[in-house]
MARNULUM-693268 format. One line per 3 residues: number of its first residue (from 1); for each residue z, x, y of N, C-alpha, C. Coordinates in Angstrom, 3 decimals. Layout:
N
NUM	Z:X:Y:Z:X:Y:Z:X:Y  ...
# end
This chain:
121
1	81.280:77.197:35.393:80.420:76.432:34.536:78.981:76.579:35.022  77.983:77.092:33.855:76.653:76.909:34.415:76.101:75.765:35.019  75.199:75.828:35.642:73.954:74.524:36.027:72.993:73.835:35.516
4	73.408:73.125:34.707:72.006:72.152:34.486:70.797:72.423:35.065  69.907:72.487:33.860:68.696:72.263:34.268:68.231:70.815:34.638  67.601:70.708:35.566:67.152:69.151:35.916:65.861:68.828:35.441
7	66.256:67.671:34.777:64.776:67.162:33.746:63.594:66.655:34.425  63.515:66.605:35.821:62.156:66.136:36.541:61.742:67.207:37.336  62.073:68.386:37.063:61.255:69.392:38.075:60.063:70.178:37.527
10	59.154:70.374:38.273:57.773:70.499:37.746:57.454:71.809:37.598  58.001:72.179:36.690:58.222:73.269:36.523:57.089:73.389:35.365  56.433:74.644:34.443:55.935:74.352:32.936:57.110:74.801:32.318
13	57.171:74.308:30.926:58.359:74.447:30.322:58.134:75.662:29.389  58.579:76.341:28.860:58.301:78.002:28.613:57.709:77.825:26.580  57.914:76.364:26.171:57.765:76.240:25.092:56.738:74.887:24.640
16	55.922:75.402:25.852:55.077:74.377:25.617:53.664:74.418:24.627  53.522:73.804:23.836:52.252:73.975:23.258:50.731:72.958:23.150  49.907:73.852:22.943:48.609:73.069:23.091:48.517:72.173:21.463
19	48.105:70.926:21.968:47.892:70.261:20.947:46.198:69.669:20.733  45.551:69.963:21.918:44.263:69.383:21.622:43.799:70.766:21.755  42.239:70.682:21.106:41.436:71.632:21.325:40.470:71.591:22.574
22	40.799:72.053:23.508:39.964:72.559:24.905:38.682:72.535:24.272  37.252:71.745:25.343:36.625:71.709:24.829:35.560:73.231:26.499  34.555:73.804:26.097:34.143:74.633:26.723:33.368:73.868:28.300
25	33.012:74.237:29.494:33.024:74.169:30.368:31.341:74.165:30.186  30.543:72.267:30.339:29.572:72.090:30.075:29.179:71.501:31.771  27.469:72.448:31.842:26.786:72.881:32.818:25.602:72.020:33.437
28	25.130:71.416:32.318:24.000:70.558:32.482:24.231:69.368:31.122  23.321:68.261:32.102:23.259:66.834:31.156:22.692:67.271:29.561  21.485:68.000:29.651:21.251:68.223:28.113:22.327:68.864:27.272
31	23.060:70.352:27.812:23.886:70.257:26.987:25.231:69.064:26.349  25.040:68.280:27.390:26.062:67.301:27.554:25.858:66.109:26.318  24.456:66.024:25.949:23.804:65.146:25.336:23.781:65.934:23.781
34	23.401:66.868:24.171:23.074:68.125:22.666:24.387:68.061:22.057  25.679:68.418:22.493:26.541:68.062:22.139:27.427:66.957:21.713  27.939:65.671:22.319:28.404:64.831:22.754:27.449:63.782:21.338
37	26.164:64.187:21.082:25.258:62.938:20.675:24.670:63.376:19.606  24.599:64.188:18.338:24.092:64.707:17.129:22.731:63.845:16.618  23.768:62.764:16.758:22.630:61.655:16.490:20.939:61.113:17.050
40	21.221:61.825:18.646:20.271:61.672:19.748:18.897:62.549:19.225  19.675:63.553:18.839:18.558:64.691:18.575:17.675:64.188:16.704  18.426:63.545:16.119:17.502:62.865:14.902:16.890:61.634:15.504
43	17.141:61.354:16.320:16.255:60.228:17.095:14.818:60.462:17.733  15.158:61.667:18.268:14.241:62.319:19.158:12.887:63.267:17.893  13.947:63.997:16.619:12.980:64.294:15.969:11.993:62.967:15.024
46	12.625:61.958:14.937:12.091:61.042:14.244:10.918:60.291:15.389  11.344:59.789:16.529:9.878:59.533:17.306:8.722:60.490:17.160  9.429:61.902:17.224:8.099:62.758:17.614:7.264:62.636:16.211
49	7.929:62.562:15.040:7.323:62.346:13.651:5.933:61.069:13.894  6.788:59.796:14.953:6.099:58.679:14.318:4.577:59.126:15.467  4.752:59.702:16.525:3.579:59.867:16.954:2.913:60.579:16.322
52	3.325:61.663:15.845:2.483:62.356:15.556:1.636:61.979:14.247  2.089:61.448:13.524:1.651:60.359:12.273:0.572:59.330:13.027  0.893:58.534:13.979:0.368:57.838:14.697:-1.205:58.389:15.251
55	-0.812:59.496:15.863:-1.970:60.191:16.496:-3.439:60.624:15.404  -2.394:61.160:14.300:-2.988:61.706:13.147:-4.343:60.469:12.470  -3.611:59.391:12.595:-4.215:58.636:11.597:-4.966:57.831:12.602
58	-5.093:57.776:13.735:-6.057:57.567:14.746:-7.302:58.621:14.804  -7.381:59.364:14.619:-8.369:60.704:14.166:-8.876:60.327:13.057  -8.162:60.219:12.182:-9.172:60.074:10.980:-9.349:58.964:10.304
61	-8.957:57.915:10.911:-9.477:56.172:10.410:-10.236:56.102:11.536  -11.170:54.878:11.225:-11.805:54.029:11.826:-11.317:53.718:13.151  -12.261:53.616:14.038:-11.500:52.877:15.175:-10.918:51.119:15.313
64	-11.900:50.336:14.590:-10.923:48.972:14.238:-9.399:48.968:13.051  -9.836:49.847:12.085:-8.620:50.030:11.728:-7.447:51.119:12.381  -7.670:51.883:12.875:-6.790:52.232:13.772:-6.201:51.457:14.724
67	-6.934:50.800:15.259:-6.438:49.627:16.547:-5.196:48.488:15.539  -5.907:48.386:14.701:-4.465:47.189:13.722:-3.069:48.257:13.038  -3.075:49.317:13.634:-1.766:49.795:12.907:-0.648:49.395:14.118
70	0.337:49.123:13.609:1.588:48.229:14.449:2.795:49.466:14.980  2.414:50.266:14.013:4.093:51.249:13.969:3.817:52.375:12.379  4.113:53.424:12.608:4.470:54.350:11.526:5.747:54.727:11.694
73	6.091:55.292:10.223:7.677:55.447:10.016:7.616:56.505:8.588  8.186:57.443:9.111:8.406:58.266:7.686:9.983:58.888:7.808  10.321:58.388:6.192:11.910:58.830:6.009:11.824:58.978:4.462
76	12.580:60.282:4.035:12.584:60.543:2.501:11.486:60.804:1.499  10.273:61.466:2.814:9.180:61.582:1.819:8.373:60.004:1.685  8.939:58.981:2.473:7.462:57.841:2.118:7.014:57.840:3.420
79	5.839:57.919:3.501:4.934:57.272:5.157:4.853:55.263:4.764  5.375:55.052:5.488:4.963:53.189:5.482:4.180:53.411:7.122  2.968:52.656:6.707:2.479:52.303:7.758:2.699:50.820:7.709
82	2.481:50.443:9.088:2.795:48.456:9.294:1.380:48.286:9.208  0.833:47.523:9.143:-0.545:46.610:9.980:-0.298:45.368:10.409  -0.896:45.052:11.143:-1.290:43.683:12.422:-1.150:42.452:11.311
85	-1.823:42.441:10.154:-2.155:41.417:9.024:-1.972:41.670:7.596  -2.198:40.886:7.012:-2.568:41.330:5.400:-3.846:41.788:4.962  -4.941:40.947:5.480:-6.103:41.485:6.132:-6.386:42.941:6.187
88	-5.606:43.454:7.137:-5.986:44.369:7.960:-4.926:45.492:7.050  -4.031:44.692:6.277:-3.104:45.876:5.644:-3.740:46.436:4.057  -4.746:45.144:3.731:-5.675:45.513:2.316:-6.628:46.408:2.429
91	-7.789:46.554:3.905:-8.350:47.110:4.293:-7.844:48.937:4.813  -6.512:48.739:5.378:-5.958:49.995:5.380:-5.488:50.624:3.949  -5.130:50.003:3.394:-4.926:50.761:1.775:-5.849:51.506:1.218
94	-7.479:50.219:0.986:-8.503:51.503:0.530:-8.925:52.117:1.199  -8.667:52.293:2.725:-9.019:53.738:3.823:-8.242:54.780:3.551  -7.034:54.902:2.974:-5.949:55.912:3.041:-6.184:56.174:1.676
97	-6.873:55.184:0.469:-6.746:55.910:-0.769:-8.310:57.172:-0.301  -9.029:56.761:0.149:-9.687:57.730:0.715:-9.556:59.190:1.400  -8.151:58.842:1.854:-7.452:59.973:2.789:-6.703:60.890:2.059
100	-6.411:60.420:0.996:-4.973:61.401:0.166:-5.185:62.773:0.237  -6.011:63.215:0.494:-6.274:64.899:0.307:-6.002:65.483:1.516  -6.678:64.832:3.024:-6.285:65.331:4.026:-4.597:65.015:4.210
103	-3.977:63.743:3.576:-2.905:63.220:4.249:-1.739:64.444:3.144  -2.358:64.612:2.384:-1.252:66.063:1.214:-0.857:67.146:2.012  -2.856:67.650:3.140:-2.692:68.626:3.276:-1.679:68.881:4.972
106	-1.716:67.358:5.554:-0.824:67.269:6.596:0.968:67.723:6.272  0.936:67.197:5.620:2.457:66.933:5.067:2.525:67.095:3.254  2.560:67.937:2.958:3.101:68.178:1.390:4.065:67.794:0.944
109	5.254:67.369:1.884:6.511:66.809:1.690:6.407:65.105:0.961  5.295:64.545:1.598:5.397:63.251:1.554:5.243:62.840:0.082  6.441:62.200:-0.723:5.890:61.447:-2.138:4.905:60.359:-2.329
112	5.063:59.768:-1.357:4.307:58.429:-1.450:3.623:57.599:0.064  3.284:56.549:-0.444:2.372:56.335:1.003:2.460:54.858:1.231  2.627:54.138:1.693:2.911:52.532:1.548:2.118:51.967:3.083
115	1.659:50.821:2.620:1.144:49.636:3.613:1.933:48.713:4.030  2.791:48.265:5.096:3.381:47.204:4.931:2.744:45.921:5.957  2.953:44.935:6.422:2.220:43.979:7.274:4.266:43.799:8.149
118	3.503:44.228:9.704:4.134:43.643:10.453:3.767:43.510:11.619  3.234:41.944:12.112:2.528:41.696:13.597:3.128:42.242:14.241  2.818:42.303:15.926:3.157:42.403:16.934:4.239:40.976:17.322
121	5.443:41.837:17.796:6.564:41.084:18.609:5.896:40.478:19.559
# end
C-alpha cells in the first residue's frame, strides 16, 4: 500500500496558483506616493495653480488690493477669488473688470471670473 501524503509538510504544492497581482518592487518614497496616491498629485497640481494665480494677481493689482485677497481657487474654467470684505470684494471686481484682457491672455481656458468675500480664519 502506498504512503500518504502528510497534510502539514512545507512543502509548495505543485498546483498552486497566484491569486493576487504582485505588485513591482518600489525604490523610493515618491514613487511610493506617485503610485499608492493619484489623488496627491491633483492636489499638488491644484496648489501650484492657486499660487500661481495668487502671484499673478499680486503683479498686476494694486498693492492694498492685493493685500485683501484671502485665497484663489480655480476649477472648471471659473477663477473665484475670496476677499477680506465686501468692501474690499466690490473694489476687487471693478479692478479685474479692468484686467480681462491680460487675465484671457494668462489662461484662455478660464470661462468666467467671480469675487467671493471670505475673512481670515
Amino acid at each position: 500500500m502506498p504512503k500518504k501524503t502528510q497534510r502539514d509538510k512545507r512543502e509548495k504544492h505543485l498546483l498552486r496558483s497566484v491569486t493576487g497581482r504582485k505588485s513591482a518592487r518600489i525604490h523610493s518614497v515618491k514613487e511610493l506616493l506617485a503610485r499608492a496616491t493619484p489623488g496627491m498629485t491633483r492636489i499638488t497640481e491644484q496648489a501650484a495653480r492657486q499660487q500661481f494665480w495668487h502671484a499673478w494677481l499680486c503683479r498686476n493689482l494694486p498693492a492694498e488690493l492685493a493685500a485683501q485677497i484671502t485665497a484663489v481657487s480655480e476649477r472648471g474654467g471659473v477663477l473665484t477669488i475670496f476677499a477680506h470684505s465686501a468692501v474690499w470684494s466690490a473694489r476687487l471686481r471693478y479692478a479685474l473688470a479692468e484686467l480681462q484682457a491680460p487675465l484671457r491672455a494668462a489662461a484662455p481656458q478660464l470661462s468666467s471670473i467671480s469675487v467671493r468675500v471670505r475673512p481670515h480664519a
